[in-house]
C-alpha positions as a printed Julia matrix, in Angstrom:
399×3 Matrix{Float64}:
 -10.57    1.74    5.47
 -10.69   -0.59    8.35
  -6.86   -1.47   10.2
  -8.38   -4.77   10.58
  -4.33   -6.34    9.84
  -4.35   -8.61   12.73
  -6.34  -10.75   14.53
  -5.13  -10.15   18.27
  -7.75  -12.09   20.0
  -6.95  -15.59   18.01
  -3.23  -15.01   16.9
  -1.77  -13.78   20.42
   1.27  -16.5    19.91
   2.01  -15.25   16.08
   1.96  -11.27   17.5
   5.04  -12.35   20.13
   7.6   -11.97   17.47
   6.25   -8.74   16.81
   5.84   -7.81   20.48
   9.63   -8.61   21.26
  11.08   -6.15   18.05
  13.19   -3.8    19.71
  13.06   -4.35   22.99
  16.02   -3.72   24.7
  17.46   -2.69   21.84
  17.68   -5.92   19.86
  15.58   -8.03   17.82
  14.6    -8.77   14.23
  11.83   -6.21   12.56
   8.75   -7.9    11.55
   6.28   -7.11    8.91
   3.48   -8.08    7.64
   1.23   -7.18    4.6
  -2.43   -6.1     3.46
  -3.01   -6.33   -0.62
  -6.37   -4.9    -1.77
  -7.61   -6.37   -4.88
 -10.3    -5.1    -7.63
 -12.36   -7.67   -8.79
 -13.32   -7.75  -12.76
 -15.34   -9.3   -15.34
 -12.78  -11.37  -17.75
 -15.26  -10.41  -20.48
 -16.24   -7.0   -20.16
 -13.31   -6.0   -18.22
 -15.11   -4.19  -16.04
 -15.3    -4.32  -11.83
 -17.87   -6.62  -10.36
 -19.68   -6.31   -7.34
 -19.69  -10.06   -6.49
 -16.54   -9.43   -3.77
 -18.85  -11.32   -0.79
 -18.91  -13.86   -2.59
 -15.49  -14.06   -3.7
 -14.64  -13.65   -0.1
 -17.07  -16.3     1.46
 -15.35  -18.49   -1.18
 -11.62  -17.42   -0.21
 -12.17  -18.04    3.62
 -12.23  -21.91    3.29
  -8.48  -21.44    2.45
  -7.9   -18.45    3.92
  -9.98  -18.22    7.01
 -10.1   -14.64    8.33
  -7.31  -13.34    6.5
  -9.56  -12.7     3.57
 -12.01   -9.76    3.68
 -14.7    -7.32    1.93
 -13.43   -3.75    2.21
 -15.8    -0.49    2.0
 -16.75   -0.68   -1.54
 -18.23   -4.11   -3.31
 -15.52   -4.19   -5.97
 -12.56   -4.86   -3.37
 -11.4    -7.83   -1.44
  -8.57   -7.42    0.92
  -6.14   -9.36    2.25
  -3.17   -9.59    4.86
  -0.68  -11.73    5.87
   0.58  -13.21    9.36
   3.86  -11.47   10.78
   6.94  -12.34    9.04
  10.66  -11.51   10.32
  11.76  -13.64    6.38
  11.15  -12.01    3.12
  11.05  -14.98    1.48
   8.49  -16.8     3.61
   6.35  -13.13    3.42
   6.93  -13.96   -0.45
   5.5   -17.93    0.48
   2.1   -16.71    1.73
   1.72  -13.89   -0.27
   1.71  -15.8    -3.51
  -0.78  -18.96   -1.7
  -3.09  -16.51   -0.47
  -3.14  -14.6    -4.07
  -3.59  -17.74   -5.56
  -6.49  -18.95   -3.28
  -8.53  -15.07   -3.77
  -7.68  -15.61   -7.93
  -9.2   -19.55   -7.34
 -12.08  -18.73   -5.55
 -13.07  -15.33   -8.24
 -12.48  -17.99  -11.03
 -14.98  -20.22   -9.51
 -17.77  -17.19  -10.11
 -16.44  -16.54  -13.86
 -14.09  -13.92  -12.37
 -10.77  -12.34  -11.98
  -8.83  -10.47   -9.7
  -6.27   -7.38  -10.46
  -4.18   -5.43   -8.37
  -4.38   -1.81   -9.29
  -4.62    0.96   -7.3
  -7.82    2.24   -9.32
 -10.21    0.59  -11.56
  -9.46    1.02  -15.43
 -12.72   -0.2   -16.62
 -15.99    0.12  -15.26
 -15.71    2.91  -12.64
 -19.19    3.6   -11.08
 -20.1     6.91   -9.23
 -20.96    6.59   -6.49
 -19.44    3.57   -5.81
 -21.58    0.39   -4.29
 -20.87    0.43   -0.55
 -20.5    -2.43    1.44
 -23.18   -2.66    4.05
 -22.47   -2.28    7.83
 -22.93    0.11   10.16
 -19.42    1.8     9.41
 -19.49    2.44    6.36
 -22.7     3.81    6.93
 -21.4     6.34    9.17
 -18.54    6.92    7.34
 -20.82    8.13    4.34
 -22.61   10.3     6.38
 -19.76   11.78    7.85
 -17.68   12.04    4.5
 -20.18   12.39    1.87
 -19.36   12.67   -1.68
 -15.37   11.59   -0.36
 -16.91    7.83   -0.23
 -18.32    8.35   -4.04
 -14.86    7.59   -5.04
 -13.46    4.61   -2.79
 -12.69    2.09   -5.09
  -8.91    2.59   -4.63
  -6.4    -0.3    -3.81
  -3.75    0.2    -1.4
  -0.76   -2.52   -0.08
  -0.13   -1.55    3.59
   3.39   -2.62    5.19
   3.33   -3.01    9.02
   5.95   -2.95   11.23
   6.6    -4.54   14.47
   7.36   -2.34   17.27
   7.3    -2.3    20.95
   5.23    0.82   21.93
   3.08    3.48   20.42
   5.88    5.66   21.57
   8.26    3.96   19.41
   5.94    4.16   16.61
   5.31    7.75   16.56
   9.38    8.24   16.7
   9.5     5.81   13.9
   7.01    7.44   12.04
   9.25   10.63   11.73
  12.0     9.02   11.0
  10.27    7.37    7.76
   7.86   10.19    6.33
  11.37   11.93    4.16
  10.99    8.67    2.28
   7.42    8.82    1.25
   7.87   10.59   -2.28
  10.53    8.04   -2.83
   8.25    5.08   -2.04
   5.08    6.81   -4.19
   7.93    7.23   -7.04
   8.82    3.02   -6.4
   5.21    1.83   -6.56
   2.95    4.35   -8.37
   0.03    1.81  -10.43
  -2.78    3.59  -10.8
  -2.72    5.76  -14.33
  -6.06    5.15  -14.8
  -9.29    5.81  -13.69
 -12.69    5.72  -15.47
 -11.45    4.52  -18.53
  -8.98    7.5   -18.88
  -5.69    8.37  -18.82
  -5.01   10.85  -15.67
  -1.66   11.57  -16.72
  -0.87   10.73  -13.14
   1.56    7.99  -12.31
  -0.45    7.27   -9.34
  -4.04    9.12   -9.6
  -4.61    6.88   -6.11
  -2.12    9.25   -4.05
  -4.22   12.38   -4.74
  -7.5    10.62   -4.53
  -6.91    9.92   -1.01
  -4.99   13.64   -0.58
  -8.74   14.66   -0.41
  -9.26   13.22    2.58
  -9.46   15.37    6.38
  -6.48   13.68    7.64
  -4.72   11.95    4.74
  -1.24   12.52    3.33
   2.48   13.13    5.01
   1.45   12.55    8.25
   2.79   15.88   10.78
   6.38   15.61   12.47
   4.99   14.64   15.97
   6.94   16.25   18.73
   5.97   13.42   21.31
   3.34   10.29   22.24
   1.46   12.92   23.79
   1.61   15.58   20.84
   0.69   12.48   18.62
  -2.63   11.72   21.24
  -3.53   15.4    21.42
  -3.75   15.73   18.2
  -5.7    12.67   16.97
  -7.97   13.56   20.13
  -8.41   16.52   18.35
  -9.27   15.55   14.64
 -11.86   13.3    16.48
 -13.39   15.98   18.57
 -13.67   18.68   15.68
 -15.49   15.59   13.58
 -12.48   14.81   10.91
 -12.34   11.6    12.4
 -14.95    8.71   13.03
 -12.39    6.7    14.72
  -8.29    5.95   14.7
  -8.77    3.15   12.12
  -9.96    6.8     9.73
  -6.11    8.23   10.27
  -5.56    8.35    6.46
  -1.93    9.95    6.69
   0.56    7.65    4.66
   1.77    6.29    8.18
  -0.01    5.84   10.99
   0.82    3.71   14.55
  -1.95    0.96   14.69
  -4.9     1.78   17.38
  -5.08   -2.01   18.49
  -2.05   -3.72   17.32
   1.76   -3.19   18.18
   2.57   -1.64   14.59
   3.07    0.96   12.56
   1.69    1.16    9.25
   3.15    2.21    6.09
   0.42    2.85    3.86
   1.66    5.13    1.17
   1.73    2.3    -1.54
  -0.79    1.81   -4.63
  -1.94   -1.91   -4.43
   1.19   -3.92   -6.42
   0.77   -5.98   -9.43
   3.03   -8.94   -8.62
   3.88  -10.54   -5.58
   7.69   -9.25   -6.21
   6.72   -5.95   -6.47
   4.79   -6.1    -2.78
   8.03   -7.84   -1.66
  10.17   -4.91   -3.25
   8.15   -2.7    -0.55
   8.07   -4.61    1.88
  11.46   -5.21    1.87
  12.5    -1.35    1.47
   9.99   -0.64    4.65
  11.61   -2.96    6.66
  15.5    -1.98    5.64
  14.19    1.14    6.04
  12.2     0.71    9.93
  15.55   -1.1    10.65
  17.64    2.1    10.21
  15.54    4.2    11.81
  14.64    2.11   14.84
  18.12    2.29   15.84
  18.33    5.53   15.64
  15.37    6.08   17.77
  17.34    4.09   20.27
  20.01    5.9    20.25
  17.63    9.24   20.33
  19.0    10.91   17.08
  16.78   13.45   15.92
  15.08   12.71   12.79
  15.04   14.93    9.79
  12.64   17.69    9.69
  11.83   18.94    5.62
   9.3    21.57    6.04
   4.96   19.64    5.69
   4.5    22.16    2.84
   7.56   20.58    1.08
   7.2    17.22    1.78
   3.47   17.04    0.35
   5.19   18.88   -2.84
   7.22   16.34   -3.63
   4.66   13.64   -2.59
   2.6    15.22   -5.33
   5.25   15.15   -7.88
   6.0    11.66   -6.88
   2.41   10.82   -7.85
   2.43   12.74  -11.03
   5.79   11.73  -12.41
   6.49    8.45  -10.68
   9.99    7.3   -12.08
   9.6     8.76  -15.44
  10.63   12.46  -14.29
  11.35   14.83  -12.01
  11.15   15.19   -8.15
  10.95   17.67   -5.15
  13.77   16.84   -2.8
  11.89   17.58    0.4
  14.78   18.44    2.85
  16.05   21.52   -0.07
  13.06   21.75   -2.63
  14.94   21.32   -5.81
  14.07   19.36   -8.66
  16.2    16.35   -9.45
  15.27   13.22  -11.01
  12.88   10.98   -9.34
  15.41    7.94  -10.32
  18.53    9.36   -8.86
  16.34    9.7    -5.52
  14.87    5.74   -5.74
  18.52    5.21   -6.17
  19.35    6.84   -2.44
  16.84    4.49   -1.33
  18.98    1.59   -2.44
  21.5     2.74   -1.42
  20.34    2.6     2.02
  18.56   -0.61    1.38
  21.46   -3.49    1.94
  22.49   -2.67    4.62
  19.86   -3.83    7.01
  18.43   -6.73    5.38
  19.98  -10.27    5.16
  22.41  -11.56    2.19
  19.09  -13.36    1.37
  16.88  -10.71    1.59
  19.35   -8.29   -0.42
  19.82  -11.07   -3.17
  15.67  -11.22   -3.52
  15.43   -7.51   -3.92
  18.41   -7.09   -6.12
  16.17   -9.44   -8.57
  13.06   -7.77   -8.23
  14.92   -4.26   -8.2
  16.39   -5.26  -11.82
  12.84   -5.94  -13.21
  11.8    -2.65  -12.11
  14.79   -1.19  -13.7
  13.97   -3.4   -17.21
  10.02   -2.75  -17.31
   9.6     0.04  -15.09
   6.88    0.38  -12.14
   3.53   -0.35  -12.32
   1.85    2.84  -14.27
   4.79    2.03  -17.1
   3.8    -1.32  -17.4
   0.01   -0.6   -17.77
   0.51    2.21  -20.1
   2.91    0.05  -21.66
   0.27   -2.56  -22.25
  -2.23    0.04  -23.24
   0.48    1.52  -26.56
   0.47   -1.75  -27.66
  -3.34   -1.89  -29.48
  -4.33    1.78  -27.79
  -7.24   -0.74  -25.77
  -8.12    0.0   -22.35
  -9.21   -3.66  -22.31
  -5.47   -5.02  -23.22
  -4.86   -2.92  -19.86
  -6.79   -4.97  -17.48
  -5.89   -8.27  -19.44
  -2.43   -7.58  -18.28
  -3.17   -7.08  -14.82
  -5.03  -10.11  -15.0
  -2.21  -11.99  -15.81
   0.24   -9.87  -13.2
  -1.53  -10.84  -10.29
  -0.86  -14.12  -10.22
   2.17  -14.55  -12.0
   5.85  -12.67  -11.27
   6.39  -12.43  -15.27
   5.09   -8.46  -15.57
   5.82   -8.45  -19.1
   2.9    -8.33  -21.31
   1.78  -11.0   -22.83
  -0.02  -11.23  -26.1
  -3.33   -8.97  -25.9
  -6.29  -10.7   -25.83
  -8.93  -10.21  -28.32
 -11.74   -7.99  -27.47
């Protein structure tokens, strides 16, 4: 997947903001956002490979902010740096609007799903371009499977040296945020009885998952020098770990996140992320250690996480019990308030209480799906979610 989230040559003035966070200790975290959409057939429900043209369409409103990703079903988008959640929220539902306008001028639709429901083709139709290319021939039968969505949080910072301190500081959260955002039940028109099946899709991957506790910059450099020279990398933008400091932007990137059916629900992450960076980038400035759970327990509970979501059970990776995956989402709100605005804390208090009432993304598709037992009624409520903050169900279509 290409870390194309900024454009640094055009937008130097919009990166500032991001370029001042933390410096000397003080200013506000920015983020920004990338949403990965499927695109599908309204009539058969399955994906289309018409995303070029969805995207050619797109860029008159959305210039270079819109773009095809490695498969033909996908379009991906990302937002400028934002230090307001509520003006993140702004763009975020224009520039869904604009890809959902532009797919309905072709007779399509757009979802956002971390895997396809319908219509799942393998191998998978690869865009063309001399990556991908070489990222086939490199990976092999790993690229038969790419059609899965992500949304991607980055976060301002001032060095790659703060972002590899941050990074530590954030990975005891991943199972929590794979619990918060897990929408991908699905894939090839079957139940995986995975909350999100798009967590251990990518676990396949060389260098994918928790990313390691690095002990420095330089044990971060070695390393990724490393993965490159032994061939599990084609390049930094192929670090697949669920965060990752950007190789030609000041960010780091929290990427552990199935694509998210609403707008509210990308702005429920990106909110937690940046409460979250907040926290921790003060205590990287005041050189507190961050916690340490042991790799082999913190992929554990990821897995759980991704099994379970918030309808069970989940490793606590600092002691390796079970407990239940709610009661640790609930830490995370706990920690939440704090470091956002009264604004910012009002807006995810709302969105929070939806997820309370209809329950993440997988609930709310398998939800749809009890209704007639149709696989069809699934993707007709996506439909419907991507453009709209209402996630509850609507009427099924016929069909």
């Amino acid at each position: 997947m290409r870390n194309t989230y900024f454009r640094l040559l055009t937008t130097g003035v919009r990166l500032m903001p991001m370029l001042r966070t933390g410096e000397g200790g003080t200013g506000p975290v920015t983020i920004g956002v990338e949403e990965e959409y499927l695109l599908v057939d309204p009539v058969s429900r399955q994906v289309s490979t018409e995303a070029d043209k969805v995207v050619a369409s797109a860029a008159a409103a959305l210039g270079d902010r819109v773009t095809t990703e490695i498969t033909r079903y996908q379009i991906e988008v990302r937002t400028d740096p934002h230090t307001s959640l509520t003006d993140l929220a702004g763009q975020l539902r224009e520039t869904r609007a604009a890809v959902a306008h532009a797919a309905a001028g072709l007779g399509l639709r757009i979802i956002s799903s971390g895997t396809p429901v319908l219509g799942q083709h393998v191998p998978t139709p690869i865009t063309p371009g001399p990556r991908y290319a070489r990222s086939v021939a490199t990976f092999r039968a790993l690229d038969d499977e790419q059609s899965a969505c992500a949304c991607h949080v980055h976060v301002g910072v001032p060095d790659e040296t703060t972002a590899v301190l941050l990074s530590n500081h954030l990975r005891p959260w991943l199972p929590a945020l794979i619990a918060l955002t897990a929408n991908s039940p699905y894939w090839n028109a079957q139940d995986t009885g995975y909350a999100s099946w798009r967590t251990v899709n990518w676990s396949r991957w060389p260098v994918a998952g928790p990313p390691p506790y690095f002990e420095s910059h330089a044990h971060f450099r070695d390393l990724v020098d490393g993965l490159t020279r032994a061939g599990a990398l084609i390049d930094r933008g192929g670090l697949y770990w669920d965060i990752r400091p950007s190789h030609h932007v000041p960010t780091l990137e929290v990427r552990i996140a199935d694509a998210a059916p609403t707008v509210d629900d990308t702005v429920l992450l990106a909110g937690c992320v940046k409460a979250l960076a907040t926290t921790a980038l003060a205590a990287v400035r005041r050189a507190r250690p961050a916690p340490r759970p042991r790799p082999e327990m913190l992929r554990a509970a990821c897995w759980r996480a991704a099994r379970d979501g918030l309808g069970g059970d989940t490793v606590d990776p600092h002691t390796g019990r079970l407990h239940s995956a709610r009661a640790h989402v609930a830490r995370l709100w706990k920690a939440v308030p704090a470091a956002l605005s009264a604004e910012e804390a009002a807006l995810l208090d709302t969105a929070a209480a939806r997820l309370r009432a209809q329950g993440n993304g997988a609930q709310r598709q398998r939800a749809a799906y009890r209704r007639r037992h149709h696989l069809p009624d699934v993707v007709d409520h996506l439909i419907r979610t991507a453009t709209d903050t209402d996630a509850v169900p609507g009427p099924p279509a016929a069909g």
